[in-house]
N, C-alpha and C positions, 0 to 999 in steps of 0.2 A: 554528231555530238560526242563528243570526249566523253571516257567516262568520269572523269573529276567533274566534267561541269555537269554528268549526269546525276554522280552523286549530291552537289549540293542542290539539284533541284528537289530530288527526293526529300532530303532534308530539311530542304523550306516550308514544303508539303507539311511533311509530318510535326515540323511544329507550328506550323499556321493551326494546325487541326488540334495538336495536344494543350494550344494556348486557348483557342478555342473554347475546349472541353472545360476546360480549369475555370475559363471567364466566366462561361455560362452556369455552370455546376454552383458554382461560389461565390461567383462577384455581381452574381446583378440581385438584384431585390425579389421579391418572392410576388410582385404585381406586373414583372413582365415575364409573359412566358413565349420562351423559342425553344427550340428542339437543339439538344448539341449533336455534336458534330459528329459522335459516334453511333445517336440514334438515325441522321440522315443517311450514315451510309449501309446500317442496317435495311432502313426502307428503299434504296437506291437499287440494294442487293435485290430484296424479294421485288422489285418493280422489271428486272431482268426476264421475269419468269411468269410475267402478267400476261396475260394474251392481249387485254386490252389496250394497256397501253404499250404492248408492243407494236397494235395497229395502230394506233394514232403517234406514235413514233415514226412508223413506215409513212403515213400520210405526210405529214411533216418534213421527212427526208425527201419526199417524192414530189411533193410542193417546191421545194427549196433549190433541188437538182434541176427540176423541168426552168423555173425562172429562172437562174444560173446558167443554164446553157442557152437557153434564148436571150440573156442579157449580152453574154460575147457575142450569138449569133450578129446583135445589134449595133453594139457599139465597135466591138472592131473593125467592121467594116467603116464606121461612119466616120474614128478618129482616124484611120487610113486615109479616106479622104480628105476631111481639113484639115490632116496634116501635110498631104500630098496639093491641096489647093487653098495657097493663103488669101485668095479672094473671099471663096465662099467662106474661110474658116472666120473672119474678121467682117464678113455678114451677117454670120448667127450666131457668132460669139457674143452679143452683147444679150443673146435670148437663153443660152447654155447656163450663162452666168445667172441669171435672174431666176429660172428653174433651178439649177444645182440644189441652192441654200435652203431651200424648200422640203421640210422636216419631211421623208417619207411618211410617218405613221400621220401625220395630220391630213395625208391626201386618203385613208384607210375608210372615215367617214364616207367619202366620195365615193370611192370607189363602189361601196357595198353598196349607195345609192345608186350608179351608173352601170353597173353592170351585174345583175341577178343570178347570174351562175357561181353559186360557191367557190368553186375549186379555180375557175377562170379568175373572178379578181383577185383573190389571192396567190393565184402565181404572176396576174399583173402588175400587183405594188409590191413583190418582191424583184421584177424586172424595171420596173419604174427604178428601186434603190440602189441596184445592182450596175444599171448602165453606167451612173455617173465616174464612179472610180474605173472602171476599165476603158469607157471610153476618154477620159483625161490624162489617164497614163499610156495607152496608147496614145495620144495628144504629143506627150511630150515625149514618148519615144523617136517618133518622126520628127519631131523637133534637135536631136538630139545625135541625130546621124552625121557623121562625120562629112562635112561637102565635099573636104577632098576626093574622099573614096566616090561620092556621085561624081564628078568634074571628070574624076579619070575613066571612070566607064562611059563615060559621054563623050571624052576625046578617043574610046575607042571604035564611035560608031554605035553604041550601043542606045537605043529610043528611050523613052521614061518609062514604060509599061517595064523595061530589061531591067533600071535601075533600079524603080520598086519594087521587083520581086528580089533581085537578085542582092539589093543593097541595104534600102531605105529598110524591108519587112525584117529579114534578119537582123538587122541592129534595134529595130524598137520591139521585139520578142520577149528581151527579158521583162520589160516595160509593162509588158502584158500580160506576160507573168505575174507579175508583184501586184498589179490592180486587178485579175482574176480573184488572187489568195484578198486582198483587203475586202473585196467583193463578195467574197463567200461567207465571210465574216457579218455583214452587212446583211446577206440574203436570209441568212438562220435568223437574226432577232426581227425581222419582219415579217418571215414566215410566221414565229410564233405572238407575234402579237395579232396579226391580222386574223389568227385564231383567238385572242384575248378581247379582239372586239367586237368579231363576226359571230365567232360562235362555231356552233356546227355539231358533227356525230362523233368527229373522228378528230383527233393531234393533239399535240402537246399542248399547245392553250386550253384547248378546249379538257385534258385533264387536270390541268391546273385549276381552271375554272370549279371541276367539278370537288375537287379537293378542298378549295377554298367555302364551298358550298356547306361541307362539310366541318368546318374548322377544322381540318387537318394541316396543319403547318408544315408537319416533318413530310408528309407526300409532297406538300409544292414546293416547298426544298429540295426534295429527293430529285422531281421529275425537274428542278431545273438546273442540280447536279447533272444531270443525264445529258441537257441541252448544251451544258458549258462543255460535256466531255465531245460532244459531236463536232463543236466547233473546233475545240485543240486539238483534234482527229482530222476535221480537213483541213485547218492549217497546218500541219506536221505534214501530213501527206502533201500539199500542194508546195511546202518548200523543200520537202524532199528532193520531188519532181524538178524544182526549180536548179538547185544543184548540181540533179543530175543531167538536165539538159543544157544548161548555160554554164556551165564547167569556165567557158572561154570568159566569158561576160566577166565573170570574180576575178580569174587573172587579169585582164584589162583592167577593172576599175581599183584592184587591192583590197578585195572585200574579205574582213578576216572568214573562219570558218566559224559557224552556228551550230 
């Protein structure tokens, strides 16, 4: 990132917040009450330093991590395949479809029903929400491979097990990349609702929860300040990553720089 375009992000920042402050301070009516935006990031700062909710941050990280990586475990290999086999992919493509649209948090109810390990279904419907963008964009990575390049390793002797590793995986990589990062995004607000509707000892719903318990407004602002920053922490970090492994991908396609 440039620094011009870094400074007007800063910039937006800071008067999204001092507009903020002014709205709230002065412009709204004295029967609605919200915290401005000076006092959230006062409570945001001493929540740094909370022990408690530093652990139910860690749970929440560690919830979201484990689903996330058992989601790629999953679906990469699976868009691999019907993308490598357009029989099977146009068998259970018409079930993929009917699942997808299927709002994760309304399967949360179930879950807590179906399976009574805490920690279990809620790394489950965070893998449940996680598959579908990785495995799609893996979908359409192998979709999206150049045939030439496979024709010509084929005329050189070379089997489909050679083509798919050496052809088809590296061209739908960045593919997997991009719905990894859309993924991750996806995995954090499930992580923390499935704490907003299960409950439990420890995370970020569950201080939320207890916040709201309290009428403390500026705390469940503060702790979901805390959330939004996790999340633009591993997208920054995951497109970093992306950058710097698919260097090549951006020249091919003319993707400007971010």
């Amino acid at each position: 990132m440039s620094r011009s375009r870094l400074f007007r992000s800063v910039a937006g920042v800071a008067g999204f917040l001092v507009a903020g402050e002014l709205v709230i301070r002065f412009g709204l009516g004295n029967g609605v009450i919200f915290p401005p935006p000076s006092a959230i990031l006062l409570e945001a700062g001493g929540l740094a330093a909370d022990g408690e909710f530093l652990r139910g941050a860690l749970t929440t990280l560690t919830n979201w991590a484990l689903g996330l990586l058992t989601a790629v475990a999953v679906a990469v290999p699976a868009g691999v395949l019907l993308g490598a086999l357009a029989p099977m992919e146009r068998a259970v493509r018409p079930v993929l479809e009917f699942l997808r649209p299927i709002p994760s948090v309304a399967i949360i109810p179930l879950a807590i029903l179906l399976i009574p390990v805490d920690g279990l279904m809620k790394v489950g419907v965070i893998v449940y929400a996680a598959v579908w963008p990785i495995m799609f964009n893996t979908l359409y990575g192998m979709h999206d491979v150049d045939p030439l390049a496979k024709d010509s390793l084929r005329s050189f002797g070379f089997g489909p097990l050679a083509v798919l590793c050496r052809v088809s995986l590296p061209s739908a990589a960045p593919f997997v990349a991009t719905g990894v990062r859309i993924a991750a995004g996806i995995a954090l607000i499930i992580a923390v609702s499935a704490e907003l509707f299960a409950g439990g000892t420890s995370g970020l719903g569950v201080f939320v929860i207890q916040a709201g318990s309290g009428d403390r407004t500026d705390l469940i602002m503060a702790a979901t300040l805390w959330a939004g920053m996790f999340g633009l922490l591993a997208n920054v970090a995951l497109r970093a990553a992306e950058r710097r492994l698919f260097t090549w991908h951006r020249a091919r396609t003319g993707a400007a720089e971010t």
